[in-house]
C-alpha positions in Angstrom: -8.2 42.3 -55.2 -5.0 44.2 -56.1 -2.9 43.1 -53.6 -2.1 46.4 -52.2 -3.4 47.4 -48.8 -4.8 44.3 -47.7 -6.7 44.0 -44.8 -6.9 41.4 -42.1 -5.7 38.2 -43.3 -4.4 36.0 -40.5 -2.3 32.9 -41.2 -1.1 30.9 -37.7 2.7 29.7 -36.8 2.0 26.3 -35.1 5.9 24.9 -35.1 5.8 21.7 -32.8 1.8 21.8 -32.3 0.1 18.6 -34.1 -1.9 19.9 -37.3 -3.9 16.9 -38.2 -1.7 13.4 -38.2 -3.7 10.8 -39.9 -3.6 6.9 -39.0 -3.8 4.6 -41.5 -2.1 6.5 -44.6 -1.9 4.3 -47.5 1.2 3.1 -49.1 2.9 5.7 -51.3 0.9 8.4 -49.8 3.2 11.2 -48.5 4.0 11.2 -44.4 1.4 12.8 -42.5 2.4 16.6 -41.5 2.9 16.8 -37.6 4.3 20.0 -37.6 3.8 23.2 -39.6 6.6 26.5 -39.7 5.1 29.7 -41.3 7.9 31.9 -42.4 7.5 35.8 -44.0 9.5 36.7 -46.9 9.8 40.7 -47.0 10.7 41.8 -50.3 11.7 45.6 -48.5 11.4 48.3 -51.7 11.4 51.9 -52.0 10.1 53.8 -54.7 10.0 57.4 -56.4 8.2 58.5 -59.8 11.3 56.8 -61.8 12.6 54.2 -60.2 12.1 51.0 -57.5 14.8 49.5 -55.8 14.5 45.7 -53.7 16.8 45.4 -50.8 18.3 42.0 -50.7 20.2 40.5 -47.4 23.0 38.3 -47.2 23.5 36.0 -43.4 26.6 35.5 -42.4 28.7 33.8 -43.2 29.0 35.7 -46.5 31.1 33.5 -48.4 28.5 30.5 -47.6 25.7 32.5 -47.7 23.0 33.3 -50.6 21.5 36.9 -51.7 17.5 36.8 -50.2 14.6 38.8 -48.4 14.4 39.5 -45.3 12.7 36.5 -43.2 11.3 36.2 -40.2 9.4 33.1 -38.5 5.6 33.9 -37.3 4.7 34.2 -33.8 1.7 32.3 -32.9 -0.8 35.7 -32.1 0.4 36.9 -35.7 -0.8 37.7 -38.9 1.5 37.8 -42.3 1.5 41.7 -42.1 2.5 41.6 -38.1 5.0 39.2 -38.9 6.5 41.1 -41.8 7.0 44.9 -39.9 8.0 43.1 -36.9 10.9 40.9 -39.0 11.8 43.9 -41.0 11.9 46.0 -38.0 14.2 43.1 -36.2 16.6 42.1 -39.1 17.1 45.7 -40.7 16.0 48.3 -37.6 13.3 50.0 -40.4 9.9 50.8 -39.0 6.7 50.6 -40.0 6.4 50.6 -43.8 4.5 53.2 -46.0 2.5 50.2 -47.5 2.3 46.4 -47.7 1.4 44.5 -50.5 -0.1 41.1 -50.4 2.1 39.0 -52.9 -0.7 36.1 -52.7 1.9 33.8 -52.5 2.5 30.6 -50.5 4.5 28.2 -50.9 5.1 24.8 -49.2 8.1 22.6 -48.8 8.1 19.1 -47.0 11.0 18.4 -44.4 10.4 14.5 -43.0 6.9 15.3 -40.9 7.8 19.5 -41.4 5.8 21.7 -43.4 7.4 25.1 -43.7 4.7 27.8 -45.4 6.7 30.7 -47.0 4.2 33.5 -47.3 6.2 36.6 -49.6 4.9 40.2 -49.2 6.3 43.4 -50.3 7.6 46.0 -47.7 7.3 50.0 -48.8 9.8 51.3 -46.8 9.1 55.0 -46.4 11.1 58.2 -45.5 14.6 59.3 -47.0 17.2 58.8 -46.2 16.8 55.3 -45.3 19.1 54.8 -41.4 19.3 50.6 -41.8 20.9 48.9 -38.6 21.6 45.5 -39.8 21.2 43.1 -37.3 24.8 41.0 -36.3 23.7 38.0 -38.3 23.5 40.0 -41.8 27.1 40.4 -43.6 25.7 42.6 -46.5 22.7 44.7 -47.5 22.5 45.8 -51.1 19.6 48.0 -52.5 19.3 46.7 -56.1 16.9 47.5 -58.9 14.7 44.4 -60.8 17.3 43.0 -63.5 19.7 43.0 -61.1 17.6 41.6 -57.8 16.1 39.2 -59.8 19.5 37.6 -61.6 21.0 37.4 -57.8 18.3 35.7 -56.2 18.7 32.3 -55.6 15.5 30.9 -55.2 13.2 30.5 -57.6 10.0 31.3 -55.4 11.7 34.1 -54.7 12.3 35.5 -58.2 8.8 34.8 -58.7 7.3 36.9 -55.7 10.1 40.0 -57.5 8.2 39.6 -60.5 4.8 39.2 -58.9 5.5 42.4 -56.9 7.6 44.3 -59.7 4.9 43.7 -62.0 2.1 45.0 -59.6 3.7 47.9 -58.7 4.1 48.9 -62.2 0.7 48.5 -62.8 -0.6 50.8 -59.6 1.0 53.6 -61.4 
């Protein structure tokens, strides 16, 4: 599989919903997870025959605030792809994209008995010109091609899923 198109995949947001605590962990095992957070990262692109462009977001405030995709926490009755038009839709007013592409990438951080998943998908946006309404939480939106979206990026997982999705679309044609 390409990772373009994908088609029904369904990963669950169960924030504050046990997820398997086990009794009895030995010593210098890690804690038990009692909670799981599934978060979408949107990497939002458009594209004609020359060039792409990423759209990153900054939160506000600005000054204390990093360069990222848009993100968006899963609703229970979601799957990545729901989660991902609906968060795009919320945080930059775009609607549904032209195509999503399955990045195939999750990654897991450990908070105390938290386990946030970060699933990272790319977001076609379609139709030209692009009307973005920002929601009030967003100080700055900046389209920006790969060099420069992958130097402002702050995470690495995050400049990973560029290259994994840069790299793919390039590839496609």
């Amino acid at each position: 599989m390409n990772g373009l198109n994908p088609v029904g995949r369904r990963h669950r947001y169960a924030a504050g919903q046990p997820s398997g605590t086990t009794r009895g962990v030995a010593r210098g095992s890690p804690a038990p997870v009692t909670q799981q957070l599934h978060i979408v990262r949107v990497f939002v692109f458009r594209q004609d025959s020359r060039q792409i462009d990423y759209l990153v977001v900054r939160r506000q405030p600005a000054h204390d605030s990093f360069w990222a995709p848009v993100t968006g926490v899963m609703q229970p009755h979601e799957s990545i792809f729901q989660a991902a038009v609906r968060s795009v839709g919320e945080e930059i007013g775009l609607p549904s994209p032209r195509q999503i592409v399955d990045l195939q990438l999750a990654t897991r951080h450990q908070i105390g008995d938290l386990e946030e998943i970060d699933w990272s998908v790319g977001y076609r946006a379609g139709g030209s010109p692009l009307d973005l309404h920002p929601a009030a939480d967003l100080a700055e939106l900046r389209w920006l091609d790969f060099d420069a979206i992958y130097r402002n990026l702050d995470l690495e997982e995050d400049r990973r899923s560029i290259m994994r999705l840069h790299f793919t679309l390039r590839s496609a044609g």
